[in-house]
N, CA, C and O atoms as a GROMACS GRO file, in nm:
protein
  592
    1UNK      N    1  -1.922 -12.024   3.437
    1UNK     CA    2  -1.837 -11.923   3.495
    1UNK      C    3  -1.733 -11.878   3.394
    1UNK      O    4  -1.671 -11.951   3.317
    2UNK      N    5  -1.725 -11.754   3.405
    2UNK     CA    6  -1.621 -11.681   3.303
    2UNK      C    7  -1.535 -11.638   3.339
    2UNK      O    8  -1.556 -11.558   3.430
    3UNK      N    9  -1.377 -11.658   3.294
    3UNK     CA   10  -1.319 -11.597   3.383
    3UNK      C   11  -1.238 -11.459   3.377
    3UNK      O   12  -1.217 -11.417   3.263
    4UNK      N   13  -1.190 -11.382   3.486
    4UNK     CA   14  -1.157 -11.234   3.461
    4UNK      C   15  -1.064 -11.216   3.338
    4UNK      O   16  -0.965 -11.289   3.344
    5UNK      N   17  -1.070 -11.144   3.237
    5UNK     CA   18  -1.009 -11.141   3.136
    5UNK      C   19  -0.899 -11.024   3.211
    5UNK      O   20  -0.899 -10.915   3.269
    6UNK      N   21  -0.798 -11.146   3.157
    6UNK     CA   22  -0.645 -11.105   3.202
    6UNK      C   23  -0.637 -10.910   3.157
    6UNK      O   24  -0.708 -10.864   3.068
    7UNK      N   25  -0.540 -10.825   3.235
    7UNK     CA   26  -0.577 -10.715   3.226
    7UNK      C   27  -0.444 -10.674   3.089
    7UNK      O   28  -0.350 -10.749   3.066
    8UNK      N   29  -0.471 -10.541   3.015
    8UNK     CA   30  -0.354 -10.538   2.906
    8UNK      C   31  -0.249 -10.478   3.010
    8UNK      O   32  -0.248 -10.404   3.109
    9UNK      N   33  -0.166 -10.550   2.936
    9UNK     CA   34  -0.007 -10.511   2.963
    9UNK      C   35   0.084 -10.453   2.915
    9UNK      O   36   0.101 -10.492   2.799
   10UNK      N   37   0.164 -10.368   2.948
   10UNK     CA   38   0.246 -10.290   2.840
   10UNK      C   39   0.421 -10.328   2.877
   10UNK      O   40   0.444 -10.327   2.998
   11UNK      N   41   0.518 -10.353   2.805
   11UNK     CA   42   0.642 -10.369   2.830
   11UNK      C   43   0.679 -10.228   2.826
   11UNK      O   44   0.654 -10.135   2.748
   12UNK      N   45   0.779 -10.246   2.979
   12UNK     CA   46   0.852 -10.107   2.951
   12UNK      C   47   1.030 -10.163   2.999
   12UNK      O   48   1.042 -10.177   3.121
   13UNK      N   49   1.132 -10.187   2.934
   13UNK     CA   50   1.182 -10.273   3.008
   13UNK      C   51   1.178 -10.393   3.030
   13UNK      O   52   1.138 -10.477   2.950
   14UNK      N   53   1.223 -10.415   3.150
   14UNK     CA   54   1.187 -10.581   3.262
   14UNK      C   55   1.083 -10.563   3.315
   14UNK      O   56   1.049 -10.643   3.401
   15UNK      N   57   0.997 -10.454   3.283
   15UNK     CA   58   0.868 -10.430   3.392
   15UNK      C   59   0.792 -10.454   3.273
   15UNK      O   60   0.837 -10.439   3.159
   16UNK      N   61   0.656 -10.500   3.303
   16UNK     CA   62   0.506 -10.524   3.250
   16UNK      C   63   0.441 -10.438   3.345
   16UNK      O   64   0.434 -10.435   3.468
   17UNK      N   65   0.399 -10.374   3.259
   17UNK     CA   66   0.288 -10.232   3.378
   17UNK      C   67   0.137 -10.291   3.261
   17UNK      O   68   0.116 -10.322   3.144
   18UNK      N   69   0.066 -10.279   3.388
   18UNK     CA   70  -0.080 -10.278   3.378
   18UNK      C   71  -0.132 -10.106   3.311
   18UNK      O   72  -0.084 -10.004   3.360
   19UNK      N   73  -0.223 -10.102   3.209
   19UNK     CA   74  -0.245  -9.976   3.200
   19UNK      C   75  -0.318  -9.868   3.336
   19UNK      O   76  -0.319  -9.745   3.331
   20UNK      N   77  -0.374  -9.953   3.453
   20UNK     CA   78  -0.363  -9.833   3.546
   20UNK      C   79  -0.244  -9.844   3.662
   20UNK      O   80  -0.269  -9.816   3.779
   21UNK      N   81  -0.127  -9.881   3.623
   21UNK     CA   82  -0.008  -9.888   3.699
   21UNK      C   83   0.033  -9.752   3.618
   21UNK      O   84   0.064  -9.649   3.678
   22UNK      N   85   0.028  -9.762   3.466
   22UNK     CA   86   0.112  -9.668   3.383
   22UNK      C   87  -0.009  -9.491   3.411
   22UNK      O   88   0.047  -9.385   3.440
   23UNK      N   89  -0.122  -9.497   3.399
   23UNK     CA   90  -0.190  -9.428   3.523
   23UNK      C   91  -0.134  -9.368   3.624
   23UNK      O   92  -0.113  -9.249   3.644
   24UNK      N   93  -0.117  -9.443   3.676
   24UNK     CA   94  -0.083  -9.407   3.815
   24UNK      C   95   0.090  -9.310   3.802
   24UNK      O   96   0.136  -9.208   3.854
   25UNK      N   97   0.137  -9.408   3.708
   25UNK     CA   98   0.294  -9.328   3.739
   25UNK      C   99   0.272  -9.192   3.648
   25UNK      O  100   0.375  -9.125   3.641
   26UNK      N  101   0.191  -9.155   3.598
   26UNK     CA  102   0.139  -9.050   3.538
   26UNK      C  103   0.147  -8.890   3.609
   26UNK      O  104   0.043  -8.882   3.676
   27UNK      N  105   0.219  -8.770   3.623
   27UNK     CA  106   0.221  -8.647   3.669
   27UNK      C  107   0.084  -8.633   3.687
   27UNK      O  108  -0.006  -8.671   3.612
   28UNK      N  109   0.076  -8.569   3.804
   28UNK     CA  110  -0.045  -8.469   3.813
   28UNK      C  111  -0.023  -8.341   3.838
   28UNK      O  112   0.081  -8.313   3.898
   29UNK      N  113  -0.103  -8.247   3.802
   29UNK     CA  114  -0.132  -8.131   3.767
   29UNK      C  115   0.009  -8.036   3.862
   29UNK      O  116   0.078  -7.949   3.808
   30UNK      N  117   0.018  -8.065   3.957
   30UNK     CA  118   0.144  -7.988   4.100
   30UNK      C  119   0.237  -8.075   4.029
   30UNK      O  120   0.324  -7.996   3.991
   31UNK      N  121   0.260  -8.156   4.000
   31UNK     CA  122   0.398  -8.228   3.920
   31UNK      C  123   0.435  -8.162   3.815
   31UNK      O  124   0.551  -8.120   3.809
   32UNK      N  125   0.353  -8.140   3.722
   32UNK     CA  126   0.373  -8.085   3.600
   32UNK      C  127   0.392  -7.974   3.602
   32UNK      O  128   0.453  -7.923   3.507
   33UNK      N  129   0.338  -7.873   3.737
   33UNK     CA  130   0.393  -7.713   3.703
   33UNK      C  131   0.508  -7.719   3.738
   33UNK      O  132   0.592  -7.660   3.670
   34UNK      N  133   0.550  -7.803   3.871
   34UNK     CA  134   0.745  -7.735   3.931
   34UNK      C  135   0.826  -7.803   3.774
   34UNK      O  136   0.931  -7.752   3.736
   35UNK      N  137   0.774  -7.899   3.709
   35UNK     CA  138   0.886  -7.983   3.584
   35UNK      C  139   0.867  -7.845   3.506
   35UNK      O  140   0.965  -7.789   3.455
   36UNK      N  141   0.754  -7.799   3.499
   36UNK     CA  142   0.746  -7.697   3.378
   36UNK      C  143   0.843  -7.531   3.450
   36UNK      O  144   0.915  -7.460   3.380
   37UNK      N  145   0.825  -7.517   3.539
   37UNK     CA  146   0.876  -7.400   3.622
   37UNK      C  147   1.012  -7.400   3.616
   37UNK      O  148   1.076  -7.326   3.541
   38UNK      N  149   1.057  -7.473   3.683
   38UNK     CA  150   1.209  -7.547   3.668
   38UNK      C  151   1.287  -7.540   3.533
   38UNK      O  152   1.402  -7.499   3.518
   39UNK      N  153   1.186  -7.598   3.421
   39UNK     CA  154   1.254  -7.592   3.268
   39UNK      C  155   1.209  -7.426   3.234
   39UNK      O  156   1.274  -7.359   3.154
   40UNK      N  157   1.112  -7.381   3.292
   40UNK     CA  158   1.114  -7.227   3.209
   40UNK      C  159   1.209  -7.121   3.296
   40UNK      O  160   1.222  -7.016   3.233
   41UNK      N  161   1.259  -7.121   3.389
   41UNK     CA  162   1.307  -7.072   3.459
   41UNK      C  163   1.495  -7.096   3.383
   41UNK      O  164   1.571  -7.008   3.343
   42UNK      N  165   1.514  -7.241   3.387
   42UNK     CA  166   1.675  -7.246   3.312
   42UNK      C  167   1.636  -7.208   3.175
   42UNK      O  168   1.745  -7.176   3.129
   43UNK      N  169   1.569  -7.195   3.100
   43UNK     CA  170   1.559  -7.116   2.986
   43UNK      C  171   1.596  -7.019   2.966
   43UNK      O  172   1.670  -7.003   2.870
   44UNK      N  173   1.557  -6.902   3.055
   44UNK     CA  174   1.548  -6.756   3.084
   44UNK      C  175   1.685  -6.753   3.101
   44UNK      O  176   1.754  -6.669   3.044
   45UNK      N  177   1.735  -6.842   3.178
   45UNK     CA  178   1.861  -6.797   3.246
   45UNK      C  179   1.992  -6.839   3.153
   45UNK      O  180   2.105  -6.792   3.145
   46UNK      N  181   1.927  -6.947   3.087
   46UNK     CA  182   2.020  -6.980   2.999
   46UNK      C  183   2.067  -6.903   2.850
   46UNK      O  184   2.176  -6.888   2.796
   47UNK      N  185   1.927  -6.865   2.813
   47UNK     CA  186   1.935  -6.744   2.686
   47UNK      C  187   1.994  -6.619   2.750
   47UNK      O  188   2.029  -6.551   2.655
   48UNK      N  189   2.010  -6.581   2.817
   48UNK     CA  190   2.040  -6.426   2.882
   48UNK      C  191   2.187  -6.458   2.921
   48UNK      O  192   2.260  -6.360   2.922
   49UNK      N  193   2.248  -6.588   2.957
   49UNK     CA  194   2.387  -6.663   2.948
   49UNK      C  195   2.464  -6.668   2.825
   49UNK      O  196   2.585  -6.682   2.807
   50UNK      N  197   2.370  -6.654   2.744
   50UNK     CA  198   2.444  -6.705   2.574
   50UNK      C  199   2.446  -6.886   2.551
   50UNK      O  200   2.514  -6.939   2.462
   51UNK      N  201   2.359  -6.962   2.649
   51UNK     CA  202   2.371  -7.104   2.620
   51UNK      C  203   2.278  -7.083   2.545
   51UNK      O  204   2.172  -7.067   2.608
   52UNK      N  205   2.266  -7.074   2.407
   52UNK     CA  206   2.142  -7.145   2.337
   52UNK      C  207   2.081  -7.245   2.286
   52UNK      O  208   1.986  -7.253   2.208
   53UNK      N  209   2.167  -7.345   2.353
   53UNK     CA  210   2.136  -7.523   2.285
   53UNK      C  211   2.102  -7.541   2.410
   53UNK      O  212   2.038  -7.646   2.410
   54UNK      N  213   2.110  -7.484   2.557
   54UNK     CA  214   2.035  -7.530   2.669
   54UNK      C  215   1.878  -7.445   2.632
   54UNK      O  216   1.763  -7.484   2.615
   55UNK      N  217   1.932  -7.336   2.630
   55UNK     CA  218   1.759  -7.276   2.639
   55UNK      C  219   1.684  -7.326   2.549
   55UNK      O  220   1.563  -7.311   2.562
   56UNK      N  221   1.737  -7.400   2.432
   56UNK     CA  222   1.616  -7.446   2.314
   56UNK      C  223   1.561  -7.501   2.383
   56UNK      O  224   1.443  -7.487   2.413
   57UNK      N  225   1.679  -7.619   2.444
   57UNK     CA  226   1.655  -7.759   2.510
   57UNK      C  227   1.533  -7.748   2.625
   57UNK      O  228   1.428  -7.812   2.621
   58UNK      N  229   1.574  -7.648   2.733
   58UNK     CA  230   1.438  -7.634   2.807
   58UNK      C  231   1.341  -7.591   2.760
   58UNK      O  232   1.243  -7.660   2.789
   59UNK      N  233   1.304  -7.451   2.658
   59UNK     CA  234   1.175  -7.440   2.597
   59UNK      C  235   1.174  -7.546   2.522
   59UNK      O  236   1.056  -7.529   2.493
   60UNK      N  237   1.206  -7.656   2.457
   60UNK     CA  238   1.126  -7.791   2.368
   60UNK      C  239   1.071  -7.848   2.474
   60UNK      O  240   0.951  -7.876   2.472
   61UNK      N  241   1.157  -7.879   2.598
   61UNK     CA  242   1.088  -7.997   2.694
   61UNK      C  243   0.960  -7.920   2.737
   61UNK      O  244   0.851  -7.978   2.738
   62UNK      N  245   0.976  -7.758   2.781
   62UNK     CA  246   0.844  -7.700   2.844
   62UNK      C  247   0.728  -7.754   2.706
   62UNK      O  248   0.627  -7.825   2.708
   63UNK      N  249   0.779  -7.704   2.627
   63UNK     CA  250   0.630  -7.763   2.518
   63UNK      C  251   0.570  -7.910   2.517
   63UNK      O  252   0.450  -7.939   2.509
   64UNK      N  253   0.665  -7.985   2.526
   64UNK     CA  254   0.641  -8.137   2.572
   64UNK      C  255   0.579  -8.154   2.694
   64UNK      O  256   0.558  -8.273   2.714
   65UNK      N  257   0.547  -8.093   2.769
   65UNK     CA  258   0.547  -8.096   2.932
   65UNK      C  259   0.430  -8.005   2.969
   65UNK      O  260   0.365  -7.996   3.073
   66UNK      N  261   0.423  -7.939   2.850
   66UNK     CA  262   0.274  -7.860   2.802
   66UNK      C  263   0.168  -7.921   2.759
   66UNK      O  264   0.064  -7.948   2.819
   67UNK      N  265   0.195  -7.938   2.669
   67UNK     CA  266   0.097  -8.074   2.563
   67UNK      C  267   0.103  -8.186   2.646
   67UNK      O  268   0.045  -8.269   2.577
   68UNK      N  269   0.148  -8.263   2.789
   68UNK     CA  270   0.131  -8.331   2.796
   68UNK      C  271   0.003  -8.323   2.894
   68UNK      O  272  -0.096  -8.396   2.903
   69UNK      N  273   0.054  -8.172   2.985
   69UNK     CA  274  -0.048  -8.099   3.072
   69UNK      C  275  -0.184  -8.072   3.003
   69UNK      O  276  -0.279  -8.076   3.081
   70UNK      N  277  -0.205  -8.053   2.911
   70UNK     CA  278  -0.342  -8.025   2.850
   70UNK      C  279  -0.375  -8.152   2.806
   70UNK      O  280  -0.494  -8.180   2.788
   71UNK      N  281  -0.286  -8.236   2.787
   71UNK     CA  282  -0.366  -8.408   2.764
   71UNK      C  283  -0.459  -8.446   2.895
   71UNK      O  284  -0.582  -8.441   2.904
   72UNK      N  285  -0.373  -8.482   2.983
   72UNK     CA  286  -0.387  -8.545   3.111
   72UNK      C  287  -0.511  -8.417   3.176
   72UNK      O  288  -0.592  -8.462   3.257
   73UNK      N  289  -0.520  -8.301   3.148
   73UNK     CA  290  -0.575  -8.211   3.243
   73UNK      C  291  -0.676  -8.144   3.094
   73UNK      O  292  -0.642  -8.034   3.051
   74UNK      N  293  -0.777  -8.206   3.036
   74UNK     CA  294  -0.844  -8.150   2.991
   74UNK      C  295  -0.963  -8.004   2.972
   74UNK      O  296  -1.018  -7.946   2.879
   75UNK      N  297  -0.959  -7.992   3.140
   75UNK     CA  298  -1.014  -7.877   3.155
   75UNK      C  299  -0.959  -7.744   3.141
   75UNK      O  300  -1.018  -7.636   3.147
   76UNK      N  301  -0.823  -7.769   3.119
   76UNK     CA  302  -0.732  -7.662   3.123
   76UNK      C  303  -0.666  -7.676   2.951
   76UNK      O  304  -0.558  -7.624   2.928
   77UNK      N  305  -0.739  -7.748   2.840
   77UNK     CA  306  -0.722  -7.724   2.704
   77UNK      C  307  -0.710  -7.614   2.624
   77UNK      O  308  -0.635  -7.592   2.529
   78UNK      N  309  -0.818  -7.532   2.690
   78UNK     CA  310  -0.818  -7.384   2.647
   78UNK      C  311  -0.723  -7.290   2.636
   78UNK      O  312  -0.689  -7.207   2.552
   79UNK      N  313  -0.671  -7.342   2.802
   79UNK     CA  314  -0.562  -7.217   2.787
   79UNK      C  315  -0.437  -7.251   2.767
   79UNK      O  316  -0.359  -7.158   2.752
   80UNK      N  317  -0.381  -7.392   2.761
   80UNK     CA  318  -0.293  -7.435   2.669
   80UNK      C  319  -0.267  -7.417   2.516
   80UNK      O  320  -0.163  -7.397   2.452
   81UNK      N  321  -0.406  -7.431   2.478
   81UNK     CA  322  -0.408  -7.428   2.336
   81UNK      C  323  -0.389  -7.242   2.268
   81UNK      O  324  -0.373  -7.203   2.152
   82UNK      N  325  -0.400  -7.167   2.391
   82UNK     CA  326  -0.371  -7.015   2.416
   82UNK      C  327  -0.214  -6.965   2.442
   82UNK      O  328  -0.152  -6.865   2.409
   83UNK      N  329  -0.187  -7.068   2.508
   83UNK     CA  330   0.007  -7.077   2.553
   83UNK      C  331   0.096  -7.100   2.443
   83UNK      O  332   0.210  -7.057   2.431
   84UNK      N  333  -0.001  -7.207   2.327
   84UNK     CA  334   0.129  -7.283   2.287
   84UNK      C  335   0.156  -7.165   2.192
   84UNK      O  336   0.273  -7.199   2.175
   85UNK      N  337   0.143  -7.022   2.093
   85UNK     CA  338   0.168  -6.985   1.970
   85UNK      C  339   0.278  -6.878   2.087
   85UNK      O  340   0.386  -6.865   2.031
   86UNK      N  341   0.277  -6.826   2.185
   86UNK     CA  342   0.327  -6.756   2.302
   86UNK      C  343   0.494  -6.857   2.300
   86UNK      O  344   0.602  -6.825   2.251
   87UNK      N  345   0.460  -6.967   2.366
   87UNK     CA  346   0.557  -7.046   2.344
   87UNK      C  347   0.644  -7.061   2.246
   87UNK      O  348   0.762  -7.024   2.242
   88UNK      N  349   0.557  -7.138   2.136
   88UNK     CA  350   0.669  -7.150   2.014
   88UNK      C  351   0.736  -6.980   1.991
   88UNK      O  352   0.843  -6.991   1.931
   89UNK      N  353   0.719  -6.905   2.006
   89UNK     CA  354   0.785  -6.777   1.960
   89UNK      C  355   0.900  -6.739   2.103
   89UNK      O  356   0.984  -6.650   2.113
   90UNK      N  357   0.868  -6.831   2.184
   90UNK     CA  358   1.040  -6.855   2.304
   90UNK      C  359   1.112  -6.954   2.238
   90UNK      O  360   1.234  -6.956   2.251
   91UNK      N  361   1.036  -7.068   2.144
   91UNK     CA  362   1.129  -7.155   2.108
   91UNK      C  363   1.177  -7.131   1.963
   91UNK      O  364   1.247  -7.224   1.924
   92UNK      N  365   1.165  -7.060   1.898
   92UNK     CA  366   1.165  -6.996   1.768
   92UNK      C  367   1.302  -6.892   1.798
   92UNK      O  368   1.414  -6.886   1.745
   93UNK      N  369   1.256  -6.839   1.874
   93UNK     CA  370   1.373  -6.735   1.929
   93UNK      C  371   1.531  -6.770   1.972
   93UNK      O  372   1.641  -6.729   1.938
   94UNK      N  373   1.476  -6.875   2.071
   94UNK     CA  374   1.606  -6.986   2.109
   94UNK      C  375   1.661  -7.059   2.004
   94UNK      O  376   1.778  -7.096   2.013
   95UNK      N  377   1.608  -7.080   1.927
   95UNK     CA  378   1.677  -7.187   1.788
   95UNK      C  379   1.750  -7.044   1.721
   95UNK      O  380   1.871  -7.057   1.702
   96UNK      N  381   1.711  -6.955   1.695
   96UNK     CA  382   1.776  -6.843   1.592
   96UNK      C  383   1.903  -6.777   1.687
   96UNK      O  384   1.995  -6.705   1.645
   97UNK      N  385   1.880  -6.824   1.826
   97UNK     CA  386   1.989  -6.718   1.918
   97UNK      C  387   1.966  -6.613   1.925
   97UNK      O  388   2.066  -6.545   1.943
   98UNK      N  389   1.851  -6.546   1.917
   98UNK     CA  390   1.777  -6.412   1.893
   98UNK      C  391   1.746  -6.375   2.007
   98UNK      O  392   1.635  -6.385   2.058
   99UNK      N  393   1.878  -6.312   2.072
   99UNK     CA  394   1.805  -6.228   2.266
   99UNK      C  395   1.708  -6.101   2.224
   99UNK      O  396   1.634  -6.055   2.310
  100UNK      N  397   1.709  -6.048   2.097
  100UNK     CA  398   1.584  -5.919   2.086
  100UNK      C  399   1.474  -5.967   2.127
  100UNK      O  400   1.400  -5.923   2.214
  101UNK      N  401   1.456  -6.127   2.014
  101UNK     CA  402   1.364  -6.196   1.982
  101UNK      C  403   1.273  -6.199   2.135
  101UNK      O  404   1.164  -6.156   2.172
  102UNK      N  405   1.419  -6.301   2.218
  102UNK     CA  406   1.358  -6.392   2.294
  102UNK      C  407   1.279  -6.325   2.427
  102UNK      O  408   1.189  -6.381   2.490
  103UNK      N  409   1.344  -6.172   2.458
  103UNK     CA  410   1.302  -6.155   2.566
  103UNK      C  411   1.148  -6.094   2.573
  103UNK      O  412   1.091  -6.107   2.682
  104UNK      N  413   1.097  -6.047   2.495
  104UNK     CA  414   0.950  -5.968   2.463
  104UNK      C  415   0.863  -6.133   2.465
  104UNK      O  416   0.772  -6.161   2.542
  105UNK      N  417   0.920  -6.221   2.364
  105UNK     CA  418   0.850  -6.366   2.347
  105UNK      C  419   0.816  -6.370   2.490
  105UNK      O  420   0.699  -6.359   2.527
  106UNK      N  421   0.960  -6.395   2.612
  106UNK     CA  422   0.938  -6.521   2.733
  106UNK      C  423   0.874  -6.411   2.800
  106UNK      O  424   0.825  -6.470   2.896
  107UNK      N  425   0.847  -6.310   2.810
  107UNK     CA  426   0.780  -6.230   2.900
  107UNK      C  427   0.603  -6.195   2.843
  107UNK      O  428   0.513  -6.145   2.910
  108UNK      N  429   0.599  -6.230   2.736
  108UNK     CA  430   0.462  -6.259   2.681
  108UNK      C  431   0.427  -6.393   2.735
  108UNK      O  432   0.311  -6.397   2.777
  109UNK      N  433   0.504  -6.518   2.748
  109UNK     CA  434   0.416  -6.597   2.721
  109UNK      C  435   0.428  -6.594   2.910
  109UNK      O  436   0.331  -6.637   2.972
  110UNK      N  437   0.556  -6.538   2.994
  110UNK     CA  438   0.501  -6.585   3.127
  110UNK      C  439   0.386  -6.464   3.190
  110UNK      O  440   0.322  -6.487   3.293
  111UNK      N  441   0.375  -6.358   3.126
  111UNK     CA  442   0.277  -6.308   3.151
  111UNK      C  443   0.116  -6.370   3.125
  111UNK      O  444   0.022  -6.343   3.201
  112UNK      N  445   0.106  -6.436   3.036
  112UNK     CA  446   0.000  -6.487   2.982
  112UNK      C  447  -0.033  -6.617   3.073
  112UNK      O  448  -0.147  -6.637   3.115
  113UNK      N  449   0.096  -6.719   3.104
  113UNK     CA  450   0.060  -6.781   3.206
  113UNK      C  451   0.040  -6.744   3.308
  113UNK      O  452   0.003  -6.835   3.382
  114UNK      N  453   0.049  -6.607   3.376
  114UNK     CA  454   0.031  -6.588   3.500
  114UNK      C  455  -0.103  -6.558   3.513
  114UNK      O  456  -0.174  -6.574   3.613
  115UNK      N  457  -0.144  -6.498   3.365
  115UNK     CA  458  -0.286  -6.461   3.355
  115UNK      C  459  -0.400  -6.584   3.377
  115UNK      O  460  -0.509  -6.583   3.434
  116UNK      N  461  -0.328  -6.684   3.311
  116UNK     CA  462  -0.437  -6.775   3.328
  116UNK      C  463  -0.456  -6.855   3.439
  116UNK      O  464  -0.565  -6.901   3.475
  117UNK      N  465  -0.320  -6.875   3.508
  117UNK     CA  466  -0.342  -6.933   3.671
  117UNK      C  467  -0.428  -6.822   3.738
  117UNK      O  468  -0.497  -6.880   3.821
  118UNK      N  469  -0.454  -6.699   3.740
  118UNK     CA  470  -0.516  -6.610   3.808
  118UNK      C  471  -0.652  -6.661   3.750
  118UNK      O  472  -0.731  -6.683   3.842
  119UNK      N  473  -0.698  -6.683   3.637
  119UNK     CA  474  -0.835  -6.701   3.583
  119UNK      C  475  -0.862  -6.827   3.581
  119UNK      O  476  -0.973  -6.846   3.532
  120UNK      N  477  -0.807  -6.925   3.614
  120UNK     CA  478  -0.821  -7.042   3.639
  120UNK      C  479  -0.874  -7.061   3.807
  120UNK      O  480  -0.968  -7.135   3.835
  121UNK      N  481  -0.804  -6.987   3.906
  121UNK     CA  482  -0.798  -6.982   4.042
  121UNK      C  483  -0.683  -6.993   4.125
  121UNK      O  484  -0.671  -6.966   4.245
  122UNK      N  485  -0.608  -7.035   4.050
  122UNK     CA  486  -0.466  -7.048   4.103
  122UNK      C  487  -0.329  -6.957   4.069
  122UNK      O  488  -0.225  -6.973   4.005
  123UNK      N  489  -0.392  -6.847   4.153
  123UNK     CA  490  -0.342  -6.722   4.141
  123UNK      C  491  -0.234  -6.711   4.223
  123UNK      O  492  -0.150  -6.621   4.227
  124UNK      N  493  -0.243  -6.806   4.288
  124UNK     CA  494  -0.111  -6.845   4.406
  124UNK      C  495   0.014  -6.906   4.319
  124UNK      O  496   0.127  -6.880   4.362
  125UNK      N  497   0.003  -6.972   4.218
  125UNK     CA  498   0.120  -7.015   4.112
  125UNK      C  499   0.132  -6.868   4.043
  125UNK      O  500   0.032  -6.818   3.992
  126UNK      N  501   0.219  -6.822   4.044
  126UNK     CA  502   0.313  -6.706   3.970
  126UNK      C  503   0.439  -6.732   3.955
  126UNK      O  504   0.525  -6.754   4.041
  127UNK      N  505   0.447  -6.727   3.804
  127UNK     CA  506   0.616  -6.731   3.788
  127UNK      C  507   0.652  -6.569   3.829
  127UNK      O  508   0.585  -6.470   3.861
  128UNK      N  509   0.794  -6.599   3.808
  128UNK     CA  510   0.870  -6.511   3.861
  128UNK      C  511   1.006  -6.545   3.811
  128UNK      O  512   1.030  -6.665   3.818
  129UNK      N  513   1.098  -6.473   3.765
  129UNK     CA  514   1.219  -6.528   3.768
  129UNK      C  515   1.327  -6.480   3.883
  129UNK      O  516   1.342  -6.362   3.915
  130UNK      N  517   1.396  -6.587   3.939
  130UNK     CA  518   1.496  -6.534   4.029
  130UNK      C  519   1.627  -6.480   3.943
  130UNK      O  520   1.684  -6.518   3.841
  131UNK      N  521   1.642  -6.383   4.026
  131UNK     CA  522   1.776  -6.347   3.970
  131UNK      C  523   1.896  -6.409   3.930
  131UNK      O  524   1.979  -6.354   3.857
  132UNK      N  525   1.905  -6.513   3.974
  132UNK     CA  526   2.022  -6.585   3.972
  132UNK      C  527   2.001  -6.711   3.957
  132UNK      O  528   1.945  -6.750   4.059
  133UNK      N  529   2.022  -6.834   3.848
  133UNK     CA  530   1.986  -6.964   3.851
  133UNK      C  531   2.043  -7.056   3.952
  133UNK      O  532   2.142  -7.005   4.006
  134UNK      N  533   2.022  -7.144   3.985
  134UNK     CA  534   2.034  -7.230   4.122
  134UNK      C  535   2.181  -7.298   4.107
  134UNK      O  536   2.221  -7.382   4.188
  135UNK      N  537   2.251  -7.256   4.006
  135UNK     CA  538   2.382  -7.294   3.991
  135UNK      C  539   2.410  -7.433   3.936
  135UNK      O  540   2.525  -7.463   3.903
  136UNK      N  541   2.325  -7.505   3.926
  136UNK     CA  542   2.400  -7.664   3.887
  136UNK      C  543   2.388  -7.723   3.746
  136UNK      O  544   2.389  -7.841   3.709
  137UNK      N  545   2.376  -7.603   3.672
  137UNK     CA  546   2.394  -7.594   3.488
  137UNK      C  547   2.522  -7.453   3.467
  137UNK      O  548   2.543  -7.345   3.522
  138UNK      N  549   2.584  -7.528   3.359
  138UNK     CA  550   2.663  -7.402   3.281
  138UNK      C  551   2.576  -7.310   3.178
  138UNK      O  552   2.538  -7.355   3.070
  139UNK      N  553   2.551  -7.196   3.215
  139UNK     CA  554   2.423  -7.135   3.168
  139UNK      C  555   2.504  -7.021   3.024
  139UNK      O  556   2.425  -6.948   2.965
  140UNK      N  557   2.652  -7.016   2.982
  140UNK     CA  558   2.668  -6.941   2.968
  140UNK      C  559   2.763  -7.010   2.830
  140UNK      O  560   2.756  -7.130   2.802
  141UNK      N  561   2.830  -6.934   2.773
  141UNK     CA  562   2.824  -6.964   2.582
  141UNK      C  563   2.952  -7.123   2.620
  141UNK      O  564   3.050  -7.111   2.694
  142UNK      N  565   2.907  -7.274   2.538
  142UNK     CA  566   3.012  -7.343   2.603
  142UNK      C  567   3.047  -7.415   2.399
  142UNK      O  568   2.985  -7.473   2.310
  143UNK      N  569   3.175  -7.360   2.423
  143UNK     CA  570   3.272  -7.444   2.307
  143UNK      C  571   3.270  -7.604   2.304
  143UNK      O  572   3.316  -7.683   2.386
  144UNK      N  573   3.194  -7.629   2.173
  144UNK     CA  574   3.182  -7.752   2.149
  144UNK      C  575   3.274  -7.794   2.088
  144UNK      O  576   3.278  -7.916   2.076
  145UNK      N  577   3.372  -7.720   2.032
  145UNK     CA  578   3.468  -7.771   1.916
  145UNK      C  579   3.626  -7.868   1.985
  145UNK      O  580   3.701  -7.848   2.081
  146UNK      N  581   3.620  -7.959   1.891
  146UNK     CA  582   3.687  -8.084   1.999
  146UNK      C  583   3.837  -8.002   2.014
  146UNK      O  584   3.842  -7.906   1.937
  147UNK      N  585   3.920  -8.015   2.071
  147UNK     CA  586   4.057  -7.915   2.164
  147UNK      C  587   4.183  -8.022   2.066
  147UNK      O  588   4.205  -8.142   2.053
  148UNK      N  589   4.214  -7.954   2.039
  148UNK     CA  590   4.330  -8.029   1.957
  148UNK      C  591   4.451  -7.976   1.970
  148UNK      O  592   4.547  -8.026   1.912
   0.00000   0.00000   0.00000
């Protein structure tokens, strides 16, 4: 008799996660669009504010949160790998503080995502931006310089 070979373990912390515990705590596909929606949405709102160390900040995480979506969701590689040059030119824009830049960029690349949830089937996900951000960020130019 042989016995079950103990399963791998990963430290995260005080926790030891099993690799299908770390699985499991893994986004799926409806997780990953509101994280991604949410960060492209304070982007918009934040570049058009004059915050541009928030809007980098949300277009870097959307790219992170992108690439992680085309890991986990392989069937949808294609049109990630179609998003990301769309993208980097929102996050290219946001690093330079470039509102000419940025607004033709974020309206290319959410047009392009809207295109592909429609050609994917999930034509029911459409961004959109609301007019007004949900209020619980300072979206607008903030003085870092220490007050003396």
């Amino acid at each position: 008799m042989t016995e079950d070979p103990k399963p791998l373990t990963v430290k995260k912390g005080r926790a030891e996660l099993t690799l299908e515990q770390i699985a499991a705590a893994l986004p799926i596909a409806e997780d990953s669009m509101f994280m991604i929606g949410e960060q492209w949405s304070t982007c918009v709102h934040a570049a058009r504010g004059g915050n541009w160390r928030l809007a980098t900040l949300c277009a870097k995480h959307v790219r992170k949160l992108i690439n992680t979506f085309g890991m986990l969701n392989p069937h949808y590689a294609q049109g990630v790998e179609t998003f990301k040059p769309l993208l980097e030119a929102v996050v290219s824009a946001c690093e330079k503080r470039d509102a000419a830049a940025f607004e033709p960029a974020f309206k290319a690349a959410t047009d392009a995502a809207n295109a592909e949830h429609v050609g994917t089937g999930h034509g029911f996900v459409l961004w959109k931006i609301p007019p007004t951000h949900r209020g619980d960020l300072e979206l607008g130019p903030i003085d870092l310089a220490p007050k003396g």
